[in-house]
Each structure stands twice: as C-alpha cells, then as structure tokens.
C-alpha positions as CSV (number, residue, x, y, z in Angstrom):
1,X,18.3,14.2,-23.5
2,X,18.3,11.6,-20.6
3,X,15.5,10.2,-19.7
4,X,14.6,11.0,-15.4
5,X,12.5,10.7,-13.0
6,X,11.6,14.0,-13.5
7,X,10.9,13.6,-17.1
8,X,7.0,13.8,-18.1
9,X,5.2,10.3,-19.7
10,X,2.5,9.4,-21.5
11,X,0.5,6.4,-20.4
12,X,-2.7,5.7,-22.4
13,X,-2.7,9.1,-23.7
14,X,-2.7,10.5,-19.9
15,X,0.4,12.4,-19.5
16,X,1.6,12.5,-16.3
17,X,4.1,14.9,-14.8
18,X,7.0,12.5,-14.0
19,X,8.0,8.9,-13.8
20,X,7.5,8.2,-9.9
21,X,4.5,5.9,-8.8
22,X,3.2,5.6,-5.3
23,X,2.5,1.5,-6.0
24,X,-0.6,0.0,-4.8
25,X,-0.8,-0.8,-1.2
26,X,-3.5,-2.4,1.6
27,X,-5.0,1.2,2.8
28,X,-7.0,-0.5,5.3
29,X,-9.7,1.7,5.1
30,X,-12.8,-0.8,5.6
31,X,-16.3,0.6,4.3
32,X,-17.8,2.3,7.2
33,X,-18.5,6.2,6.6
34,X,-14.8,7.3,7.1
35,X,-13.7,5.0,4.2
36,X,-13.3,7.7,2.0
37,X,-11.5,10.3,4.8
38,X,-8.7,7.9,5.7
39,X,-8.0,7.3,1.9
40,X,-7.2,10.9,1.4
41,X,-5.4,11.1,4.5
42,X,-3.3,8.0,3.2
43,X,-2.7,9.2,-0.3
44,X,-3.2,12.7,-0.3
45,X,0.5,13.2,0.9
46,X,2.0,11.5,-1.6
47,X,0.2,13.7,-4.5
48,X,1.1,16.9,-2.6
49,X,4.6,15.2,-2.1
50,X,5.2,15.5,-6.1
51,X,4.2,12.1,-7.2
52,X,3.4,11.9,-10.5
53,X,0.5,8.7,-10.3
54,X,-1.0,7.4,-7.3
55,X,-2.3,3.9,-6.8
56,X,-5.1,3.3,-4.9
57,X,-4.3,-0.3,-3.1
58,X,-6.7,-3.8,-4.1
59,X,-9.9,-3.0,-4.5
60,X,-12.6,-5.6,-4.5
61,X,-15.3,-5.7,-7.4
62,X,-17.4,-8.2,-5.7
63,X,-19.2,-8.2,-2.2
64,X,-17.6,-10.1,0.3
65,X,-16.3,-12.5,-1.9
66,X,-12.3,-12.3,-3.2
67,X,-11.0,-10.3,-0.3
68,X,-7.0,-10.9,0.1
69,X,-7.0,-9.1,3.6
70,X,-8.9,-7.4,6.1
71,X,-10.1,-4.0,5.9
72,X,-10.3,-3.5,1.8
73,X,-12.9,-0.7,0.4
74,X,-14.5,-3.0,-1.5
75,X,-15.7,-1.5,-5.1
76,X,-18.9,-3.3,-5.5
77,X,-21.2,-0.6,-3.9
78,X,-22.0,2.2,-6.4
79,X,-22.1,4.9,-3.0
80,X,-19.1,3.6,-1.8
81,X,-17.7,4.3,-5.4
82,X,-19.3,7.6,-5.8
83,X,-18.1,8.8,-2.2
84,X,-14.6,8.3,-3.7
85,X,-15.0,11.6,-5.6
86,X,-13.6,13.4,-2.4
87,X,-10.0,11.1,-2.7
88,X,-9.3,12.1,-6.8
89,X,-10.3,15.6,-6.1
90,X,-8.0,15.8,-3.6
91,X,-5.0,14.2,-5.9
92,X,-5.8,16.5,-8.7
93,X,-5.5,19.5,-6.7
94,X,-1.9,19.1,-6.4
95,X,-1.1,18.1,-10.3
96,X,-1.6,14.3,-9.7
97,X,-3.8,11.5,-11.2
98,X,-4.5,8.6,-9.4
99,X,-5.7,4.6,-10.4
100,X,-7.4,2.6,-8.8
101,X,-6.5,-1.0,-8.3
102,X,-9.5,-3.4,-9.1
103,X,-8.9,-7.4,-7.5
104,X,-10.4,-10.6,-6.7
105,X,-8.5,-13.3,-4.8
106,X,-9.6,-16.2,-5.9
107,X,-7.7,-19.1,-3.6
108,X,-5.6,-16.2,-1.8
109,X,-8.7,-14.6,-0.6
110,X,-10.0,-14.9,3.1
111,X,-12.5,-17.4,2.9
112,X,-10.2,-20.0,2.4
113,X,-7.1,-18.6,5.2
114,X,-8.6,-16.0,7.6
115,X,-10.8,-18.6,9.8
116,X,-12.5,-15.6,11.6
117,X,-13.2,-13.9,8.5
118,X,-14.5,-16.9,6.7
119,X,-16.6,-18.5,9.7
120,X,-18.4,-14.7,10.2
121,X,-19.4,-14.4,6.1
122,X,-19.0,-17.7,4.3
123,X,-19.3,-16.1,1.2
124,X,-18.2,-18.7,-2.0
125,X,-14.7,-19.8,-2.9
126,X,-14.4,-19.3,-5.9
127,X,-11.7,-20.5,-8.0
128,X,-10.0,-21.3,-11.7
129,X,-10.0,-24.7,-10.9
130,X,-9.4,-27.3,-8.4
131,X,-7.0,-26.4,-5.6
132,X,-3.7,-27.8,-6.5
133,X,-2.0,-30.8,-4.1
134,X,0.0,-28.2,-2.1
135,X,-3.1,-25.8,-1.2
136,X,-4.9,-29.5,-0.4
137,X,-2.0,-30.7,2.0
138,X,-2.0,-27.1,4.1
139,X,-5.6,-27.6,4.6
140,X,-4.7,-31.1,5.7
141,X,-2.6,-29.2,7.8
142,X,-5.1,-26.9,9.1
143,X,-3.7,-23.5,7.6
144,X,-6.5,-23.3,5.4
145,X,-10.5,-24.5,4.8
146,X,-11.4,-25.5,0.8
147,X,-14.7,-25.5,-0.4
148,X,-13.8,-25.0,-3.8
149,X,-16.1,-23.5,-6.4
150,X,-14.1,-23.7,-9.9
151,X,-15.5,-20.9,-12.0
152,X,-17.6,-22.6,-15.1
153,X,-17.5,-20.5,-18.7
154,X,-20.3,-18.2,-17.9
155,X,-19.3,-17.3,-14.5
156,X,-16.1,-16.7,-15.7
157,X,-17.7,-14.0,-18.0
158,X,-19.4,-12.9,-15.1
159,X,-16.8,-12.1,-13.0
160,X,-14.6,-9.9,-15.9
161,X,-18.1,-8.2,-16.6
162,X,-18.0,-7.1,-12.4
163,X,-14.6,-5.8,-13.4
164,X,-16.4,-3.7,-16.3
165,X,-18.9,-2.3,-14.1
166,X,-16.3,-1.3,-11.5
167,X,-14.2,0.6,-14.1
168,X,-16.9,2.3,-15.6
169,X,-18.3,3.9,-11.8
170,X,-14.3,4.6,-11.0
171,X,-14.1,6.5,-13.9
172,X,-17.2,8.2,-13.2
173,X,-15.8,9.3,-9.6
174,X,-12.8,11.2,-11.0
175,X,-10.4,8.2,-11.1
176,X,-7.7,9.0,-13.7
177,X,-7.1,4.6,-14.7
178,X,-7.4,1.6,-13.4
179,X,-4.8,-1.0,-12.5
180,X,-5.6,-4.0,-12.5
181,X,-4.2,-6.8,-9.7
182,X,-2.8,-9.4,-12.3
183,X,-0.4,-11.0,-9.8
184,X,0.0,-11.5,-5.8
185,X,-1.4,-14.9,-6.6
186,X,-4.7,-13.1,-7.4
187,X,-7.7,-14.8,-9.8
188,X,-5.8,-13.3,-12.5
189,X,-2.7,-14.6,-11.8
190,X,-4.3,-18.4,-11.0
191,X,-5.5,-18.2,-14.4
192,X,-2.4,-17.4,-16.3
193,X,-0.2,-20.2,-14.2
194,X,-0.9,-23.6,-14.9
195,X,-0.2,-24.5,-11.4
196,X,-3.5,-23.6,-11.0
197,X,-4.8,-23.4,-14.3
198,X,-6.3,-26.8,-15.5
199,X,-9.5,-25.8,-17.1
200,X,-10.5,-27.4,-20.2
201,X,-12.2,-24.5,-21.8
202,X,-11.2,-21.3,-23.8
203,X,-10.0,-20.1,-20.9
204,X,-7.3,-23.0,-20.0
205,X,-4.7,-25.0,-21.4
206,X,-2.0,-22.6,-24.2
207,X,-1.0,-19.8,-22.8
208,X,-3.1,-18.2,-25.5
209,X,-5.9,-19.3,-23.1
210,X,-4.9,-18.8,-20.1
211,X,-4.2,-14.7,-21.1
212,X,-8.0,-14.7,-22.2
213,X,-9.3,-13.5,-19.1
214,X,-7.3,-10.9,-18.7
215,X,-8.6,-9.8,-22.3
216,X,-12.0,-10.6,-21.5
217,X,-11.8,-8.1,-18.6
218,X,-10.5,-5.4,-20.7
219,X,-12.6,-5.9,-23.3
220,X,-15.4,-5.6,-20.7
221,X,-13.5,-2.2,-19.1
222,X,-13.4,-0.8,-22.4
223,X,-17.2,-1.5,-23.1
224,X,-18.1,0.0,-19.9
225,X,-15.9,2.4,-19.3
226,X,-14.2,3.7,-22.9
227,X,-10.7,4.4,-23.4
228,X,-9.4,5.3,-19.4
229,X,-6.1,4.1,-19.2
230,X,-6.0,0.3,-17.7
231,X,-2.7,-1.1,-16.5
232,X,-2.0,-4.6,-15.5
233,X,0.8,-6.5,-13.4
234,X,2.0,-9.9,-15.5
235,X,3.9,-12.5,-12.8
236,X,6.7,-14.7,-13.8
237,X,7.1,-17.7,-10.7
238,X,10.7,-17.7,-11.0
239,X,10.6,-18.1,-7.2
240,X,8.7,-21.4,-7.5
241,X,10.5,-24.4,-5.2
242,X,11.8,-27.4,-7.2
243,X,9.2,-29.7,-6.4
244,X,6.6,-27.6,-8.4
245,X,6.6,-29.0,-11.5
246,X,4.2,-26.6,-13.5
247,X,4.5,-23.1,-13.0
248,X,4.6,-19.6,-14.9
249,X,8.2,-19.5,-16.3
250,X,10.1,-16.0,-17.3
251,X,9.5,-16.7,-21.1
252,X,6.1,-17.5,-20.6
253,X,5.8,-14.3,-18.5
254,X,7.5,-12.0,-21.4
255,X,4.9,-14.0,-23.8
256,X,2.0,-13.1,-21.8
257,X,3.0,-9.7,-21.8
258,X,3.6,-9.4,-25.3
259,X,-0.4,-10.9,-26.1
260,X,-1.6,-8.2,-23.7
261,X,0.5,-5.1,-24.8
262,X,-1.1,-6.7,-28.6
263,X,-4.7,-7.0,-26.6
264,X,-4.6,-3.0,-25.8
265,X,-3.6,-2.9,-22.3
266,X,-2.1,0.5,-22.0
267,X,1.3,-0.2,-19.7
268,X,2.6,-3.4,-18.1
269,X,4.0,-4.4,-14.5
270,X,6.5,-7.3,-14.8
271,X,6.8,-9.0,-11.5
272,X,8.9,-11.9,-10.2
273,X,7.6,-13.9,-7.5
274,X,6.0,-18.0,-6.9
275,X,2.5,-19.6,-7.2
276,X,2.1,-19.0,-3.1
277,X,1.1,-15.4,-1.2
278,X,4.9,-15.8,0.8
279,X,7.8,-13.1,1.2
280,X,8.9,-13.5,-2.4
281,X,5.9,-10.5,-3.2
282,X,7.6,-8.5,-0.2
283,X,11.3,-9.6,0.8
284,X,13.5,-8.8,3.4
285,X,14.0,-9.4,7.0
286,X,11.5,-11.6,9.1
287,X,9.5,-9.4,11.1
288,X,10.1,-10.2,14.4
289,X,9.0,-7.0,16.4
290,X,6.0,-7.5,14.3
291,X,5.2,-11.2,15.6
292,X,5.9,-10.3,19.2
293,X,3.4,-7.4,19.5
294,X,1.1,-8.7,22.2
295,X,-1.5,-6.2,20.2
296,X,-1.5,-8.6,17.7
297,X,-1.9,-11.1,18.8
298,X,-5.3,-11.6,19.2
299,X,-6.1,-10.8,15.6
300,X,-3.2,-13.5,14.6
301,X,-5.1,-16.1,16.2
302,X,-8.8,-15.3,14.7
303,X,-7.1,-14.9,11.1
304,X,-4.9,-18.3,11.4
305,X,-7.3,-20.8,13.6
306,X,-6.2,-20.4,17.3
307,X,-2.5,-20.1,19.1
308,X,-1.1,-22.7,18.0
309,X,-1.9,-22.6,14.4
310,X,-0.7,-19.0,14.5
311,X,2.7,-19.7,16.3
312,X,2.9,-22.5,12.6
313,X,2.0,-19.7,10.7
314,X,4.7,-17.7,12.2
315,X,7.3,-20.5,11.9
316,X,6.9,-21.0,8.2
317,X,7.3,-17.6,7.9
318,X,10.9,-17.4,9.7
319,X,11.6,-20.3,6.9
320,X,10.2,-18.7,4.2
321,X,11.8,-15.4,5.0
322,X,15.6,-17.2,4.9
323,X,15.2,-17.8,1.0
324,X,13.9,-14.5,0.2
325,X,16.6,-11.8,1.2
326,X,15.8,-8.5,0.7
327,X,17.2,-7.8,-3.5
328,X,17.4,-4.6,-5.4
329,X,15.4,-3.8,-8.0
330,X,14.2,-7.3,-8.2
331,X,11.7,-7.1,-10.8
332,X,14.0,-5.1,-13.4
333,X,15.2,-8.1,-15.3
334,X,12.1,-9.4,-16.4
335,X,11.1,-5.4,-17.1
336,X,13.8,-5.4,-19.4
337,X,13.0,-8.2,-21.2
338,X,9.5,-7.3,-21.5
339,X,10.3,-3.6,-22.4
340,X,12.7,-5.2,-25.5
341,X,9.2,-7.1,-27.0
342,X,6.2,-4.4,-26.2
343,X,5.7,-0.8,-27.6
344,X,3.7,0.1,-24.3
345,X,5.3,1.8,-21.0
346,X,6.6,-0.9,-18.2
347,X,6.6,0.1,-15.1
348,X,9.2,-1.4,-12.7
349,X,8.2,-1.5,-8.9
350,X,9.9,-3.9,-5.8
351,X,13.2,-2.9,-4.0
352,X,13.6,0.5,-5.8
353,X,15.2,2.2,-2.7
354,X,18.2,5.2,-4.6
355,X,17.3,7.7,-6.7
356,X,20.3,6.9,-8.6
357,X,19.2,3.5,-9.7
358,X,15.8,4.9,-10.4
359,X,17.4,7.1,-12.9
360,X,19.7,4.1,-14.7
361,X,16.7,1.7,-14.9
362,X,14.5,4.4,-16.7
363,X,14.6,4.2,-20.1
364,X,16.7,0.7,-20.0
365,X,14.4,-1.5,-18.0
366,X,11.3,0.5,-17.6
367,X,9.7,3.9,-18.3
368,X,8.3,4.4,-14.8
369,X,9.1,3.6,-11.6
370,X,7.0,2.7,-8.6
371,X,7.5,2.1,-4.4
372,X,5.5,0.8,-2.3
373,X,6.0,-0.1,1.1
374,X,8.6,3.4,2.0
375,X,5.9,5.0,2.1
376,X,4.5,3.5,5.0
377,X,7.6,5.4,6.8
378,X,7.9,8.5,5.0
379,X,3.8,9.3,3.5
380,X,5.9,12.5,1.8
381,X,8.5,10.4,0.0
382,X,7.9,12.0,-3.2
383,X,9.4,15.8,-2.3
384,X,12.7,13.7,-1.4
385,X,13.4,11.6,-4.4
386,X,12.2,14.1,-6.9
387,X,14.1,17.2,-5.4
388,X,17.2,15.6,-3.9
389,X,19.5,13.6,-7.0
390,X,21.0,10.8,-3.8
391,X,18.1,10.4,-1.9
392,X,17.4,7.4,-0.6
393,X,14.4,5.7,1.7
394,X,14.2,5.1,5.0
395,X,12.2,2.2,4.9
396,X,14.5,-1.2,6.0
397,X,12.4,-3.6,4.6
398,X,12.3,-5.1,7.6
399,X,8.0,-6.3,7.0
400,X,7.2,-4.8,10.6
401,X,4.9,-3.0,8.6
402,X,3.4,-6.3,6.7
403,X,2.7,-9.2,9.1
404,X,0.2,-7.3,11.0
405,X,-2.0,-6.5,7.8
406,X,-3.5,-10.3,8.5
407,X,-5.0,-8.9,12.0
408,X,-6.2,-5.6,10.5
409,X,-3.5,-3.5,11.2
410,X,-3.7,-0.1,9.2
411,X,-0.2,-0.7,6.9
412,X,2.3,1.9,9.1
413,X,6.0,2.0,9.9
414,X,6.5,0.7,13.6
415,X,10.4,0.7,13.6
416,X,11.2,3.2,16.0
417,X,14.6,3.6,14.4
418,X,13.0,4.3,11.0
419,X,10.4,6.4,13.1
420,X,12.8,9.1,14.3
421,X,15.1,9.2,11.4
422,X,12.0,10.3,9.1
423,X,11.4,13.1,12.1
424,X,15.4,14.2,11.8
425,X,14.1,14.5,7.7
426,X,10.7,16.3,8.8
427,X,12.9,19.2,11.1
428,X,15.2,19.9,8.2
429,X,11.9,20.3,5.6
430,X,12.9,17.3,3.3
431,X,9.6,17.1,2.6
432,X,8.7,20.3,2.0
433,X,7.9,21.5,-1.7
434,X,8.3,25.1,-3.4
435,X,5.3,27.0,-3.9
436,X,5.5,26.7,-7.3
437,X,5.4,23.0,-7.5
438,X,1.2,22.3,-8.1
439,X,1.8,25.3,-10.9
C-alpha cells in the first residue's frame, strides 16, 4: 500500500497520526505572562487543522545568552517551562503531539548583530571557536560587535548539560519530543562545520569530533529526560560561495547523519544551506513591502546600528536574495541520500508547497514532511492538504513575513493578495474539519 500523507508513523516509538509537520517557526511570544496564551493561539490551529506533529519554534536553554532573534520564550526558567502545560494540553486535545525546539545561537545570536539588543543585556558571546575572517571583516564593517568567548572543554559540557535540564522540564510539561536546532547556523551547526570549527579538543578536528556535541547533548537529554523522542536537523553548506575554502560538504553531511542515526537520535532533518544566517535557510523573492514598512523601521535601525547601517543591511539582502531563488523541495536530495544510509525516519521540510509532491517524496526521500512559513498565511493549513489530494499553499514565499522578525515583528502574512485569497478559502470552509476528525 502507498505510503501518504495520510498514512500513520512511528517516530521514537511515538506514533503519530500522519506524516504532516507544522516546522518550527519564530512564535514571537517573549516571556511576559501571555507567553503561554499567544503560543496556543499560534499553534493550536494547526493541531485542530489535522496536523499530525507540531513544532514549537527555537527555544532558548540559556538566559539571555544564544538568542537568534527577538521575542523567543526562552526555556531556561522552570515556571516559564511549567506554564507551557496549557500549549500541549491544548495540542493533545485535538489528536496531536507537539516538540519543542531547544537552541543556542552561538555567533548567530543577538549579542553579536542586534546592537540594541546587545548594548541593553551584554550577556557573553559565546562561541566554538574564534570568529572566522568573514564574521571579523563584517564587524570591520560595522554589521556586527565580537567579543568572542570560545567555549573551553568543560563549558562545552556545560552547555549540552542546559540542553538536558531543558528536555527533562519539557517533558515534564506535556511536551510529546524535542527537536533540537542543529542548523540555521546555530552552536550546533558551528561545531559540526569546520568553517567555524577549529578547536583542538575532543570536540574538533574529524568529523567524528565535530558530531560529539551533538551526542553529548543527547546523551545528557537521555539522562535527564529518558527515552522522549529527540529529533535533530543535520546542515550540508552546499550554498557556501567559492571563496570559502572549508565548509560542511554534502558527503560530510550524509556522514554526520549516519554517526547520529548510530548515536540514537530518533529521526533526522537534512538541510541544505551556507555557513552564514542569509536567504539560503528561507529563499525566494526579496521582501521589499517588508523593507519599506515605515513601522519597521524603527526597529531595523536599533537591531542593525542606525539608518545607514540598516539601509547596508538591506542592500546585501537584495544581493543575497538574487542567488537564492525560490526552489522546490530543496532539501529532498540530501534527504534521500540520507534516508538510503540510516534506519531512522527523515523528515524533509523547505519549499514543500503541492500535496502532490508531498506524496511522491514520502517514502523515496523522506517519511515525513514538514512546512513552515505557509502557515504564517493560512494558521489552518493542515485541513487543506490532508483533505484535498491538489491542494496547494498560498504562501508566495515572498519573505514579507521574515525581514521584519529582526525588529520584533510577530511572524504573519502581510501580502494583502495572499491575505484575501486565504479569506476566499475561509468562506468556502477549506478549513473546516468533520466532526469526526479528533475521534
């Protein structure tokens, strides 16, 4: 029998009612005492949509430090953690299960770009090791401040023993797994590639190395938190620019993936992408309603350094946004390849847009699928693509939705055309379920 999207999967011995993802995205939701509200106001629909497995977007396991953007719910705070009891309760109640996504930034977090951020908290940078030359020439540049504090052995330990503690007080509020952020130029990601990676200890040099702390921090989940399901993404820099001489190749990426599947990580996310946080995690069109929003402008300028710095900012992002067209299914090569060498689920996520090619890449390239930014535009996406066999997104992937993330933007569809074509959808019920669907 074909293998669907409607088709049940197992997933650490979780079995989970289909093979659609809602993939992790910035909720926004900050810390204050409504944290936990607007979490199940953003994720909520997408369980009661159908959605088999809900991602719960970057979560930060340490304090102020490692924060990729503003307005995380960071998952340092045991309360904060506890409160989130309200968010899987609500997932469960319609037939879903829900992960939550546990990060640390490392050179991509906001003490070293968002100046506002960073001049407010100072909290440490800390890093695998030493910025490379490019990160040391942008800051010569003025798009970023180093004070780099390369991680020694024990600290390293340190930091995958927060991810333990994390895990173990998710678990304890309901949460179903964890996924862990093992790309988006993340700490985890800076320690696999050895454009950043130039330690001289266990946890640098071979790639055997470099994968350790991504075992370290499962072997500290599993300590803490027992058998839960734990999920990572694996990056392959296949977008890297020719002047990089050291980077993350594709074989190294399906090696990686291979030592973790053998380390006991329960499913895998291949991604393609390059050592730097540019539109090659995100493509498509360059945002420009996004940049022109006077609203934003404001928070541009505190995150970048001032007008001028932000107008550079937005200039290297018309650039970068030339060699990074929007492209299908752009991860499911290296899914493939990785699904061929490990006995765990893959799960394939980034420009999955048809139904259709959800249902040929099942089973050949991966065993789930997951989107992300659609539902921005449609928060119900799930009834669609699980009930109707051509359905197809709204979403443009134009990155209106993106830009203004670095100002502290809630992450929304502002495309009016986008906008009303989701309300035709809404008057004809496309997002309605049957009452028996949470049976």
């Amino acid at each position: 029998m074909p293998v669907t999207l409607d088709t049940p999967v197992d997933v650490g011995g979780l079995t989970l009612p289909n093979r659609l993802y809602r993939a992790p995205l910035l909720e926004h939701a900050g810390e204050g005492p409504g944290a936990v509200d607007r979490l199940v106001a953003e994720l909520e629909p997408a369980a009661e949509s159908g959605v088999g497995l809900v991602m719960q977007g970057a979560t930060p396991v340490r304090g102020r430090e490692g924060r990729a953007a503003p307005g995380m719910t960071g998952f340092d705070d045991p309360d904060r953690i506890a409160s989130m009891r309200a968010l899987t309760d609500a997932v469960h109640d319609h037939g879903g299960r829900v992960f939550c996504q546990l990060a640390h930034g490392g050179l991509r977090s906001m003490e070293v770009w968002h100046r506002a951020y960073r001049e407010e908290h100072s909290p440490p940078q800390r890093t695998v090791s030493a910025p490379p030359w490019p990160l040391r020439a942008a800051e010569a540049l003025g798009f970023v401040a180093l004070d780099a504090r390369p991680l020694s052995t024990d600290e390293t330990y340190d930091l995958a023993a927060d991810f333990g503690v994390a895990a173990e007080r998710a678990v304890a509020a309901g949460y179903d797994g964890i996924h862990l952020a093992g790309a988006t130029m993340g700490i985890f990601q800076q320690f696999l590639s050895p454009f950043y990676n130039d330690r001289d200890d266990e946890f640098g040099g071979s790639l055997r190395n470099r994968t350790r702390f991504f075992e370290v921090v499962l072997e500290s989940i599993r300590e803490r938190a027992g058998d839960v399901p734990v999920v990572t993404k694996v990056p392959a820099e296949t977008r890297t620019p020719w002047w990089i001489r050291e980077h993350l190749t594709l074989a190294e990426g399906v090696r990686a993936a291979e030592r973790l599947a053998d380390a006991g990580y329960d499913a895998l996310v291949p991604v393609t992408e390059s050592p730097f946080w540019d539109h090659s995690i995100v493509r498509g069109s360059f945002p420009e309603r996004a940049w022109d929003d006077e609203r934003f402008a404001e928070g541009y300028e505190a995150a970048f350094g001032g007008p001028l710095r932000a107008r550079a900012v937005r200039l290297a992002s018309r650039v970068d946004a030339r060699g990074n067209d929007f492209e299908p299914a752009w991860n499911a090569d290296f899914c493939r390849r990785v699904r061929d060498r490990v006995d765990v689920p893959v799960l394939c996520v980034g420009g999955l847009r048809e139904r259709e090619r959800m249902d040929r890449l099942l089973g050949d390239a991966c065993d789930m699928v997951g989107v992300g930014r659609p539902f921005y535009a449609e928060p119900r996406l799930g009834a669609r693509l699980l009930s109707e066999p051509g359905a197809e997104v709204v979403c443009e992937n134009c990155n209106n939705c993106v830009v203004p993330q670095a100002a502290g933007e809630v992450g929304v569809c502002r495309t009016p055309e986008v906008l009303r074509e989701r309300g035709r959808l809404e008057k004809a019920g496309a997002y309605e379920r049957g009452p028996e669907a949470d049976d």
